[in-house]
VOPAGU-2260 file (C-alpha; in pm, 1 decimal, decimal comma):
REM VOPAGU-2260
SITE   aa  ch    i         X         Y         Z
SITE  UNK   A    0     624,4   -1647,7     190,4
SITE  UNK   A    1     792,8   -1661,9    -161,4
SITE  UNK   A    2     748,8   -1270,5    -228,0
SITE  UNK   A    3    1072,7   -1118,1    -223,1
SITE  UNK   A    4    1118,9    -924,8     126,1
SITE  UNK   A    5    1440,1    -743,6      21,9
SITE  UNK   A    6    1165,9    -516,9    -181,8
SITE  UNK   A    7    1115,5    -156,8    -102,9
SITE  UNK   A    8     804,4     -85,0      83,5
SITE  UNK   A    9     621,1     246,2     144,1
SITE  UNK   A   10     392,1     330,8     423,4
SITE  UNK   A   11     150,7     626,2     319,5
SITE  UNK   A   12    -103,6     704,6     656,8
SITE  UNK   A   13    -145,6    1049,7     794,7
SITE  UNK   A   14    -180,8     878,6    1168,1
SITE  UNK   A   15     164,1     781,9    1264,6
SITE  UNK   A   16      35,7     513,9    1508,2
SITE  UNK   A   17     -77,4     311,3    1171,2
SITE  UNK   A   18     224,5     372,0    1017,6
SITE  UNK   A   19     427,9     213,1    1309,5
SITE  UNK   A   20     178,4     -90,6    1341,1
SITE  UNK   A   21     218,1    -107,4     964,9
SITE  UNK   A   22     582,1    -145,3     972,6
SITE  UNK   A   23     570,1    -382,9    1247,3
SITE  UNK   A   24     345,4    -618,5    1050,7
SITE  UNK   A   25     571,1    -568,7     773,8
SITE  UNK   A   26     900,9    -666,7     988,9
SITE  UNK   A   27     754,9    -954,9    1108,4
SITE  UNK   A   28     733,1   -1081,0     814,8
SITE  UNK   A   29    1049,7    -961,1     655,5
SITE  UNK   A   30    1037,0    -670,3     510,2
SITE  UNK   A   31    1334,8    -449,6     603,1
SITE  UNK   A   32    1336,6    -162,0     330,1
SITE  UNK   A   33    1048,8      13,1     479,0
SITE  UNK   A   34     980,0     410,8     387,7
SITE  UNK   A   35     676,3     614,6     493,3
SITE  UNK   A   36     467,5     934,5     428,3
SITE  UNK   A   37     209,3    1098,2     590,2
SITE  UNK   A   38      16,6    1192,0     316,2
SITE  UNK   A   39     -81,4    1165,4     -43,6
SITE  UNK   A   40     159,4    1435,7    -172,6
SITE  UNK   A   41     433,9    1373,1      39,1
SITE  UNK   A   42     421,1     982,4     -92,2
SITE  UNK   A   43     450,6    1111,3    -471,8
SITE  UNK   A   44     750,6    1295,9    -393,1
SITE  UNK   A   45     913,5    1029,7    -257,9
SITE  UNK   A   46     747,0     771,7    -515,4
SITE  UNK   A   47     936,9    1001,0    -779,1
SITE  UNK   A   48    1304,8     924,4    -606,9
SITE  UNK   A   49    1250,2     578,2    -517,2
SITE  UNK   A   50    1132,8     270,5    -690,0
SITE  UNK   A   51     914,6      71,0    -466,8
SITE  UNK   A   52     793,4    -239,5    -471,3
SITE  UNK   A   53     514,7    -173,2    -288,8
SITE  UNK   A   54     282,6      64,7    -150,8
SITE  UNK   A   55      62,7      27,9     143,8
SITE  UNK   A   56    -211,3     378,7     156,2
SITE  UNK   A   57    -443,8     452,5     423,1
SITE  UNK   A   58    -755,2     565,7     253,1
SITE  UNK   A   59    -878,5     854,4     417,2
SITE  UNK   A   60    -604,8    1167,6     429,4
SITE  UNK   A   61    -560,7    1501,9     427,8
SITE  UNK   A   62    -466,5    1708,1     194,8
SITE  UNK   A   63    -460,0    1416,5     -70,9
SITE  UNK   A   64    -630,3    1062,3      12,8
SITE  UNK   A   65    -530,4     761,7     -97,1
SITE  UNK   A   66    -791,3     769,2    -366,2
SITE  UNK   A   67    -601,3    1002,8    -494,6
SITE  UNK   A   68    -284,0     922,6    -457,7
SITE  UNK   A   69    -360,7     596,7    -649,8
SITE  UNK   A   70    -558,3     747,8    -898,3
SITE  UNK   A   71    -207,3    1013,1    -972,4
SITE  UNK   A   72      18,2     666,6    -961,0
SITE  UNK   A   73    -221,8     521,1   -1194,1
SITE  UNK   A   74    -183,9     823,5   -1433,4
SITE  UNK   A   75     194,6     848,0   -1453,6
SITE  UNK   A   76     353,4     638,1   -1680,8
SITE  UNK   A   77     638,3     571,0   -1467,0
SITE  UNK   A   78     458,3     475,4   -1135,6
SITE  UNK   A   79     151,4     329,7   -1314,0
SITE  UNK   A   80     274,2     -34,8   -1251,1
SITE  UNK   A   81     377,3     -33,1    -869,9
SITE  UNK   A   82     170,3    -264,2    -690,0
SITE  UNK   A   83     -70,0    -102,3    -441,5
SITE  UNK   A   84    -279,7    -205,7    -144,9
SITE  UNK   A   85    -525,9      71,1     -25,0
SITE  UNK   A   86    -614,2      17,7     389,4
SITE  UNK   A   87    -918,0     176,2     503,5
SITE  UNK   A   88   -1177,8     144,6     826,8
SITE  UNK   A   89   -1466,3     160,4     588,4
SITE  UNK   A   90   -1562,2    -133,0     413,5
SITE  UNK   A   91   -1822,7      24,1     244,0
SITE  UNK   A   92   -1927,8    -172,4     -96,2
SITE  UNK   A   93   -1886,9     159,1    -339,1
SITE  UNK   A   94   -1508,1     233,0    -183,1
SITE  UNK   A   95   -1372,9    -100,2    -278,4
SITE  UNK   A   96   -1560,5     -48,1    -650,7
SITE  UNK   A   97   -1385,4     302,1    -706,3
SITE  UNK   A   98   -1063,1     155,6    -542,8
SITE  UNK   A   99   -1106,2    -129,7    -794,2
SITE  UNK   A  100   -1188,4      82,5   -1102,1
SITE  UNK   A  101    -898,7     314,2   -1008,8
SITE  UNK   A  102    -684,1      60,9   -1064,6
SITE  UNK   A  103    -585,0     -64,3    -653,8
SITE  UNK   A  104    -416,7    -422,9    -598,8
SITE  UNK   A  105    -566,9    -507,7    -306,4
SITE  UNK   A  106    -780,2    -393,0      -3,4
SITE  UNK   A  107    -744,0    -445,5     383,2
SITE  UNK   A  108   -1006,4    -330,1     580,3
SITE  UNK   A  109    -885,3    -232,9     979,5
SITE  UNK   A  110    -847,1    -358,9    1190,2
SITE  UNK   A  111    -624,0    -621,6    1061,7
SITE  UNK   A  112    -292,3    -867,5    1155,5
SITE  UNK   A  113      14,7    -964,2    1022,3
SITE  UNK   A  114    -159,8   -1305,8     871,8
SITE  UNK   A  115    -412,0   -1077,1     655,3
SITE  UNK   A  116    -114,2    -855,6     574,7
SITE  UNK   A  117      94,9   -1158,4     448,8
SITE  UNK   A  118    -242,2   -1314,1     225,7
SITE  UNK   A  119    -297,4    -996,3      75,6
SITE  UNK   A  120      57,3    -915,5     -42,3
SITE  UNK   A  121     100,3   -1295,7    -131,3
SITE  UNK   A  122    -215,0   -1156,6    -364,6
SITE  UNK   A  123     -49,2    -939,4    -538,2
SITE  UNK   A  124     234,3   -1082,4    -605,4
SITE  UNK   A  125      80,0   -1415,2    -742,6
SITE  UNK   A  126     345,2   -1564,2    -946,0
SITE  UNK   A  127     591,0   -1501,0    -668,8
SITE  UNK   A  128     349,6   -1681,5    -394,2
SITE  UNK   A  129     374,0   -2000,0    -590,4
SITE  UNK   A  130     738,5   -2002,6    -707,1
């Protein structure tokens, strides 16, 4: 994998069995600067401190999803380029649109592995992939 592992990551789920499955997948294949939140709010605090390379969102959260969350990254001029993956159970046609429209990277839908992980960061980070 050519994407640059040293990056900083960020883990937003409000379950924190994902969260630990998450970073496990993302270990295994590299990554090492790993941060996480358990919800929308608490990820745009930390999104405000940090510069991160990435962030991985659950989609469905309480009290601010990750529709939402993306949609506030989106709308603030200093977040509105970090990449963003949105993970969800629902693979429901209409989700991926609005995730599209609002402006997401990429979509996993769970359950997934470390090999679907690694082909949809390699996606959004194309230029890297093929270095």
């Amino acid at each position: 994998m050519a994407v640059d592992v040293s990056i900083p990551i960020l883990i937003v789920d409000d379950y924190n069995t994902m969260i630990r499955i998450i970073r496990n997948l993302l270990r295994q294949l590299g990554f090492e600067q790993i941060d996480e939140a358990n919800d929308g709010t608490m990820a745009l605090a930390k999104m405000r401190t940090r510069n991160y390379g990435l962030v991985i969102s659950d989609w469905n959260m309480e009290p601010m999803t990750g529709y939402d969350l993306l949609r506030e990254v989106r709308a603030d001029p200093n977040l509105a380029t970090t990449p963003f993956i949105m993970i969800t159970a629902e693979s429901k046609t209409e989700n991926v649109i609005a995730a599209k429209k609002a402006g997401v990277n990429n979509y996993i839908v769970k359950p997934f592995n470390a090999a679907t992980l690694k082909t949809k960061i390699e996606a959004v980070f194309p230029d890297l992939a093929h270095a």
